[in-house]
N, C-alpha and C positions, 0 to 999 in steps of 0.2 A: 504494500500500500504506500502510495505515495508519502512524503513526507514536505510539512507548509510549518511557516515561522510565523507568529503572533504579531500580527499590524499594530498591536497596540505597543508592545514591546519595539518592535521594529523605529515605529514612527519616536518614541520615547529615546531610543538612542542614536537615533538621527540628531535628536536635537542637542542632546548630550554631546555628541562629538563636535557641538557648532554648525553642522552641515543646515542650509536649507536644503525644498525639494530640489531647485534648480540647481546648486551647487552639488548637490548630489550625483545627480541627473547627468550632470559633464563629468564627476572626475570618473563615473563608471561606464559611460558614453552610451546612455540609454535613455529613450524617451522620457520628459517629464510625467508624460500618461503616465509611463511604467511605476513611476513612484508614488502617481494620484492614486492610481489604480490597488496599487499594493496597500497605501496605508487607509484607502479608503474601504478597502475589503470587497470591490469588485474582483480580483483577481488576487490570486495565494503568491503572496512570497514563498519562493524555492527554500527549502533549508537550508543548501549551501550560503546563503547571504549570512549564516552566523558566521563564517570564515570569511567574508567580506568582510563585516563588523569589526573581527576582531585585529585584520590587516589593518585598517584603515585607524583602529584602536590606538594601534603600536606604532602608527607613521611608517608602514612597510610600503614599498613601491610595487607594482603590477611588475610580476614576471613577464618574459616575450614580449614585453609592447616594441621593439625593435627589431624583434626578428624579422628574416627577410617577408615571412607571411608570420606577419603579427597574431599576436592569442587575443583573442576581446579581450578587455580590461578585464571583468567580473572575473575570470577563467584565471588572470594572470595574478589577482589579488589570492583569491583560493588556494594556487599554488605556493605564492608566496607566505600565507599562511600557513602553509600544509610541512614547506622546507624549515619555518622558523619554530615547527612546531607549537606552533599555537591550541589551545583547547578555543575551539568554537563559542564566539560571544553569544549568549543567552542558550544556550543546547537546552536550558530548562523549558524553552519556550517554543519549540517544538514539539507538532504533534502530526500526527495521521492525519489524513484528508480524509474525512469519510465520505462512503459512497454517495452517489445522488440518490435523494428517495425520489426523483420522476422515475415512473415505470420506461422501462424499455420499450420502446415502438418497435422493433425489430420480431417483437413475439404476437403482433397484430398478424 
């Protein structure tokens, strides 16, 4: 089962770190939506954004963003949390996606 990070937590250490949405939005070079969206709970933050969190925590730079074919940010933050061995900001604030209760059309 999938796994989604708490908008409320999410949004709560966004602003703890200083970041607005729009500054956010550029240093991980993803739509502003993406972060209305997420903190607004239209749409699940991934889990992995607690290793974002935690890069961005410790002043760590995106891995790859120089290579000849660049890693997206998020991807390069992750990793760079991953080498620095970081424990995942908020891992408490992760949980399951549960299923959708609309019925399946497919069994019409």
């Amino acid at each position: 089962m999938p796994l989604a990070m708490d908008r409320h937590f999410f949004a709560s250490e966004r602003t703890r770190l200083g970041y607005t949405q729009d500054r956010l939005a550029a240093i991980l070079d993803v739509n502003i939506y993406t972060i209305k969206k997420w903190e607004g709970g239209s749409r699940k933050i991934p889990a992995e954004m607690a290793y974002v969190l935690g890069a961005l925590a410790n002043g760590l730079e995106p891995v790859g963003v120089n290579f000849l074919v660049p890693l997206p940010r998020v991807t390069g933050y992750i990793i760079a949390a991953i080498q620095a061995e970081l424990k995942p900001a908020g891992a408490e604030f992760i949980s399951e996606i549960p299923k959708s209760s609309k019925p399946d059309k497919s069994e019409d």
